[in-house]
N, CA, C and O atoms as a DFTB+ gen file, in Angstrom:
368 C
 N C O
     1  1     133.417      22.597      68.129
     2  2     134.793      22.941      68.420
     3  2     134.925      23.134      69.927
     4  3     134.088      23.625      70.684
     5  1     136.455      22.528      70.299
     6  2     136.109      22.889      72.162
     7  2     137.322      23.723      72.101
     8  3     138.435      23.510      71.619
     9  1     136.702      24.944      72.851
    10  2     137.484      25.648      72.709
    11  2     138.480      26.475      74.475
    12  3     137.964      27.130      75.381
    13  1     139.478      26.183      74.360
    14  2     140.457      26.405      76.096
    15  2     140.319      27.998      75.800
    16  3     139.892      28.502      74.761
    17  1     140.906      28.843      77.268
    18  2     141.622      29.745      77.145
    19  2     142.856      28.971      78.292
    20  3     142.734      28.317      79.328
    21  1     143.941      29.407      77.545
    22  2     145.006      28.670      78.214
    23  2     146.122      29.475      78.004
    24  3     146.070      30.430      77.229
    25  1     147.547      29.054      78.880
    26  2     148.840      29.987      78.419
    27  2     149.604      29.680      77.266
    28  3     149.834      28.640      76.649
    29  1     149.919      30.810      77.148
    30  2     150.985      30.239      75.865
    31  2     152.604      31.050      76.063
    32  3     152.710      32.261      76.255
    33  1     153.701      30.157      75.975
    34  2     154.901      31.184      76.941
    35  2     155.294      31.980      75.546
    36  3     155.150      31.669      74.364
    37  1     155.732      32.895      76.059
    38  2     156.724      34.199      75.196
    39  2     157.885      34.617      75.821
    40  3     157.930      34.807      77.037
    41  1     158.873      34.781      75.044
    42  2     160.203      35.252      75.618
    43  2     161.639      34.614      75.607
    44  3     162.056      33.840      74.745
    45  1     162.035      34.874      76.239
    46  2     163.534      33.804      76.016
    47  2     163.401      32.974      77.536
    48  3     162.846      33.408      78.546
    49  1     163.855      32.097      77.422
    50  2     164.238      31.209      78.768
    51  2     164.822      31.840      79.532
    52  3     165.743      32.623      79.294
    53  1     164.072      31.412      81.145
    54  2     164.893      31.787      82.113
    55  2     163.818      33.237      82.389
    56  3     163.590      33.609      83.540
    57  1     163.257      33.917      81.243
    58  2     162.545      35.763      81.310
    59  2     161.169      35.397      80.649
    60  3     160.406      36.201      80.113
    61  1     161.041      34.456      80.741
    62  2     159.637      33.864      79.868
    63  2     158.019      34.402      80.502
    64  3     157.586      33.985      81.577
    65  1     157.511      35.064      79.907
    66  2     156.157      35.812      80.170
    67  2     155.318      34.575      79.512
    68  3     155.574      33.729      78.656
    69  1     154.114      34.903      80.385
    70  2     152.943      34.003      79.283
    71  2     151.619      35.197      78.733
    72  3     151.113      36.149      79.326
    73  1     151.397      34.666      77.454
    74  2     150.211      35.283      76.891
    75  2     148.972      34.411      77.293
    76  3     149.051      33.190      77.152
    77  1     147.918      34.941      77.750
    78  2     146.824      33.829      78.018
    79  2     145.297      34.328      76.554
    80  3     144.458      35.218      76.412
    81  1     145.805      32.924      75.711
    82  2     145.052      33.352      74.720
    83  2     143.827      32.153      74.674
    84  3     143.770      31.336      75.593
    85  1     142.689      32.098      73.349
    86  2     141.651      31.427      73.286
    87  2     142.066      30.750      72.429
    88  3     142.617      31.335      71.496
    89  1     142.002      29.712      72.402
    90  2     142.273      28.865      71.247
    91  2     141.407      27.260      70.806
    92  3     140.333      27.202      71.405
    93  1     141.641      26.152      70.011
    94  2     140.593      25.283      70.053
    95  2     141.968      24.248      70.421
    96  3     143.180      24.360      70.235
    97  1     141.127      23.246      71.009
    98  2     141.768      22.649      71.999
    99  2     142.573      21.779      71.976
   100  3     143.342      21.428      72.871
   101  1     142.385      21.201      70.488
   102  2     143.453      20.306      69.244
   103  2     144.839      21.122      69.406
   104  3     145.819      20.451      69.728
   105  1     144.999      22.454      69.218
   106  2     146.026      22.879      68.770
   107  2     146.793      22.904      69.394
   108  3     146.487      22.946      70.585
   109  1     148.530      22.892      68.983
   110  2     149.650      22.741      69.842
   111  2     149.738      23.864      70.816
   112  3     149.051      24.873      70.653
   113  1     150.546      23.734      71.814
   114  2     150.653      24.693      73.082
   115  2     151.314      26.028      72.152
   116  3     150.889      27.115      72.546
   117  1     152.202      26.094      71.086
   118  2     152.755      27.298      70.795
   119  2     153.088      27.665      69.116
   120  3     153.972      27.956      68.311
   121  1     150.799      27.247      69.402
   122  2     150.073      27.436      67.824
   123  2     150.457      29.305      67.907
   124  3     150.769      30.137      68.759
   125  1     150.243      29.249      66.730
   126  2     150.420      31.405      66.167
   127  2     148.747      31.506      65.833
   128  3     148.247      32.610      65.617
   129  1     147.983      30.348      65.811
   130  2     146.501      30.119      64.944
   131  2     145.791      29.702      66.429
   132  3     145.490      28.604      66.899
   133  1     145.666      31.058      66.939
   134  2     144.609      31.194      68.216
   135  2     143.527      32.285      68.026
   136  3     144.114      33.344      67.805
   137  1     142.322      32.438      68.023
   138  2     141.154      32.912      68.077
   139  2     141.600      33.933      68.650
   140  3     142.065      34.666      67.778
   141  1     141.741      34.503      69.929
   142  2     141.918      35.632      70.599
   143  2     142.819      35.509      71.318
   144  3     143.096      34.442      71.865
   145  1     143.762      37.089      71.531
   146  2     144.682      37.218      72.358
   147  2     143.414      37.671      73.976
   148  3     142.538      38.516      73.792
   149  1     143.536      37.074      75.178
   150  2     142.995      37.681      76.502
   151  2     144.110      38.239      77.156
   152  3     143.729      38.747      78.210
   153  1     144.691      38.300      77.074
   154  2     145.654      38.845      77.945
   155  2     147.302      38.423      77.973
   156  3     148.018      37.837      77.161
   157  1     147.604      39.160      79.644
   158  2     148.941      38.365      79.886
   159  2     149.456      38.197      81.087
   160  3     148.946      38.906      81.955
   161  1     150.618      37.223      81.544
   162  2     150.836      37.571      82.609
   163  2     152.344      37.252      82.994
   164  3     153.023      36.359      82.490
   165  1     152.590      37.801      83.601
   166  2     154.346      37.503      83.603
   167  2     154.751      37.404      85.492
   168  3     154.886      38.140      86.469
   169  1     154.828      35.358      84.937
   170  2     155.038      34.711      87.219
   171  2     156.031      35.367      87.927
   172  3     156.301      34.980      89.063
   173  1     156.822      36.631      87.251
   174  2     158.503      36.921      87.683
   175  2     157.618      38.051      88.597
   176  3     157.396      37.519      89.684
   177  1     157.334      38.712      88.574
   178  2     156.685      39.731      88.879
   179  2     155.128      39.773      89.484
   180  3     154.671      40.578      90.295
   181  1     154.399      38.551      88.776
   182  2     153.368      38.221      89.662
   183  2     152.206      39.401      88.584
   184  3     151.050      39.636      88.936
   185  1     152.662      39.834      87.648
   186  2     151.371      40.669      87.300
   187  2     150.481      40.672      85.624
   188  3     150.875      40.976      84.498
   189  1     149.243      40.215      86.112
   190  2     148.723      40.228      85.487
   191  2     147.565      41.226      84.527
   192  3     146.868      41.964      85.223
   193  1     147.350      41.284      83.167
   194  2     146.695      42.478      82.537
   195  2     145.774      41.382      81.888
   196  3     146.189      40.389      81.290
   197  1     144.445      41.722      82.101
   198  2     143.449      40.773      81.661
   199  2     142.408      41.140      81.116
   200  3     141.860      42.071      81.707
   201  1     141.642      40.595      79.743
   202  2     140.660      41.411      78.892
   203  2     139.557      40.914      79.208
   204  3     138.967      40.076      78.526
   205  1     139.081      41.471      80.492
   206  2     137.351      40.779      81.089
   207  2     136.504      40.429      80.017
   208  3     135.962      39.333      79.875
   209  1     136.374      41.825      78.945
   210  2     135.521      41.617      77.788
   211  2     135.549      40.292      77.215
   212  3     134.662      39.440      77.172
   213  1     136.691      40.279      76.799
   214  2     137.205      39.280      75.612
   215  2     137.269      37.443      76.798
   216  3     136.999      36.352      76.295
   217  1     137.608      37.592      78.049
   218  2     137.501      36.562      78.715
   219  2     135.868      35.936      79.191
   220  3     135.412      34.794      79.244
   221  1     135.280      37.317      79.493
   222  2     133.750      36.853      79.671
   223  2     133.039      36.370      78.554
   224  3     132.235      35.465      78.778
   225  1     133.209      36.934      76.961
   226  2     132.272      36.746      76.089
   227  2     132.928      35.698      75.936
   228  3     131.885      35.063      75.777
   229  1     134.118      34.509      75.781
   230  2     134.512      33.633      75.208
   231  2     133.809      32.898      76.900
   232  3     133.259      31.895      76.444
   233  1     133.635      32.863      77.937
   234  2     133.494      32.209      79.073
   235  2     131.864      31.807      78.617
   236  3     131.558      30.633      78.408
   237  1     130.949      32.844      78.501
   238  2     129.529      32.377      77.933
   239  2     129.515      31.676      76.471
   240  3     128.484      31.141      76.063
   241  1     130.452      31.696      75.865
   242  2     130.201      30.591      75.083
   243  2     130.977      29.810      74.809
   244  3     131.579      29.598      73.757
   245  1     131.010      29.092      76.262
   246  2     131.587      27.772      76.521
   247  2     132.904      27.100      76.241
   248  3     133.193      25.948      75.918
   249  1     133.772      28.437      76.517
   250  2     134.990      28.441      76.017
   251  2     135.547      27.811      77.661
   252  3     135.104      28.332      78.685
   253  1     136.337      26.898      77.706
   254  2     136.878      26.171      79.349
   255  2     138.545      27.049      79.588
   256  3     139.541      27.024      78.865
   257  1     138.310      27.728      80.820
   258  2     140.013      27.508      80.977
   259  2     140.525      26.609      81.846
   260  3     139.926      26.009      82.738
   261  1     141.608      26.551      81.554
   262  2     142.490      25.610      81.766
   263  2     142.805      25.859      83.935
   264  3     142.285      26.834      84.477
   265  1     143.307      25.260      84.435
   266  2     143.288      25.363      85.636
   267  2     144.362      26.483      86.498
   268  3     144.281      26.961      87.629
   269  1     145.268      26.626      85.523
   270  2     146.108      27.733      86.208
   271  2     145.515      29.279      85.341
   272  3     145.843      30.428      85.636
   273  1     144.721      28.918      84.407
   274  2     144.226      30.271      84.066
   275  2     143.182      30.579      84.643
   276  3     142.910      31.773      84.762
   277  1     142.053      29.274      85.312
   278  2     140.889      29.856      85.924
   279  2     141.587      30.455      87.214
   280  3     141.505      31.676      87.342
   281  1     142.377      29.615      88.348
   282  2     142.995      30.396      89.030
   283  2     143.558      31.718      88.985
   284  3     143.466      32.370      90.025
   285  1     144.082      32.212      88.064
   286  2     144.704      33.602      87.472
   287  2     142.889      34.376      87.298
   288  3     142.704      35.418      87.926
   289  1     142.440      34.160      86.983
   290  2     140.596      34.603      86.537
   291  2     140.246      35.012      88.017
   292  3     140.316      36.133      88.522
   293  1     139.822      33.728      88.629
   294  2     139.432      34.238      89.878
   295  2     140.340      34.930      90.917
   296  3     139.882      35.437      91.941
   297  1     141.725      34.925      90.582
   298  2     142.276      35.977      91.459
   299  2     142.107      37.530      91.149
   300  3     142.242      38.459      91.945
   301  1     141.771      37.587      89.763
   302  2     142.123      39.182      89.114
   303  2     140.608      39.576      89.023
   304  3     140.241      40.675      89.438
   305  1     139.765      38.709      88.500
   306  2     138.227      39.290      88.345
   307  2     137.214      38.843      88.696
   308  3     136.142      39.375      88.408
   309  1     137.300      37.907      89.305
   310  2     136.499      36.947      90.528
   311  2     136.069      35.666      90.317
   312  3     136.897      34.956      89.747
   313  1     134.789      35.037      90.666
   314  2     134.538      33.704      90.213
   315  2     133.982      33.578      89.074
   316  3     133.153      34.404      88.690
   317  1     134.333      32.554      88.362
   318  2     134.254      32.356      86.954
   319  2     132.329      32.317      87.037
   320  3     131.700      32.825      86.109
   321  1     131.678      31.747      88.081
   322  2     130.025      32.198      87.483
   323  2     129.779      33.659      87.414
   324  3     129.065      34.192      86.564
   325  1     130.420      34.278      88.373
   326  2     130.234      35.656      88.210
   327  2     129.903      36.173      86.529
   328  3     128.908      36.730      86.065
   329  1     130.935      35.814      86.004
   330  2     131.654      36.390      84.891
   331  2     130.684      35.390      83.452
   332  3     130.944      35.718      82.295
   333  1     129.563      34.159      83.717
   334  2     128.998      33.888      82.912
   335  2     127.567      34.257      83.213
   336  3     126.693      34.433      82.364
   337  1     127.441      34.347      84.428
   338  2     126.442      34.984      84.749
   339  2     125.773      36.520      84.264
   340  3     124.643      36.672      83.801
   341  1     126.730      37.529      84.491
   342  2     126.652      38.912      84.123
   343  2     126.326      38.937      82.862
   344  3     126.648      38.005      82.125
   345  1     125.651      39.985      82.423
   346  2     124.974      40.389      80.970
   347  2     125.961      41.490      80.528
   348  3     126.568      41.520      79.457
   349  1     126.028      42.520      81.674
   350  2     126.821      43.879      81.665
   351  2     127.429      43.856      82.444
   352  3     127.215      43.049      83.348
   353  1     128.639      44.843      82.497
   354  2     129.405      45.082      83.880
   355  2     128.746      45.941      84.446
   356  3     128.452      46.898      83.729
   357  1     128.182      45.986      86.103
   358  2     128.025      47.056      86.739
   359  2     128.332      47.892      87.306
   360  3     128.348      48.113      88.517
   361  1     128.793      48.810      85.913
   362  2     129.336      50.401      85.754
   363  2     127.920      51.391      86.086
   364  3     126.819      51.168      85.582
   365  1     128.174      52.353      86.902
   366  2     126.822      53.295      86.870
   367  2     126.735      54.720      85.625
   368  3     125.738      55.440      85.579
């Protein structure tokens, strides 16, 4: 299975937020039948809330994002090897 993390929009037109979820890569842009919610982010405002957990463990197993979500990744939690690299977060 190949599996994206990619956006998916929510909202009404014109106020439209995106959810950035995991999904397999067949499925339509605004499937309800996605693996995991990662987050979200809404371009009006510029702000994003992002589930490192849930983005790193789907990143080590070979889950691809899409190009405006790796961009959104490496702006909020750094470079995507970082994030397949790490075992743990280094919390003390």
């Amino acid at each position: 299975m190949n599996v994206r993390i990619r956006f998916q929009p929510k909202g009404k037109p014109g106020q439209r937020s995106r959810w950035i979820i995991v999904v397999d890569s067949r499925q339509k842009r605004d499937t309800e039948d996605y693996l995991e919610k990662a987050g979200n982010y809404n371009p009006h405002t510029k702000e994003a809330k992002l589930d490192k957990k849930v983005i790193q463990k789907w990143i080590k197993n070979g889950a691809q994002p899409t190009l405006s979500v790796a961009n959104l990744i490496k702006k909020h939690l750094g470079p995507l090897e970082d994030l397949k690299n790490n075992s743990k977060d280094s919390n003390p």
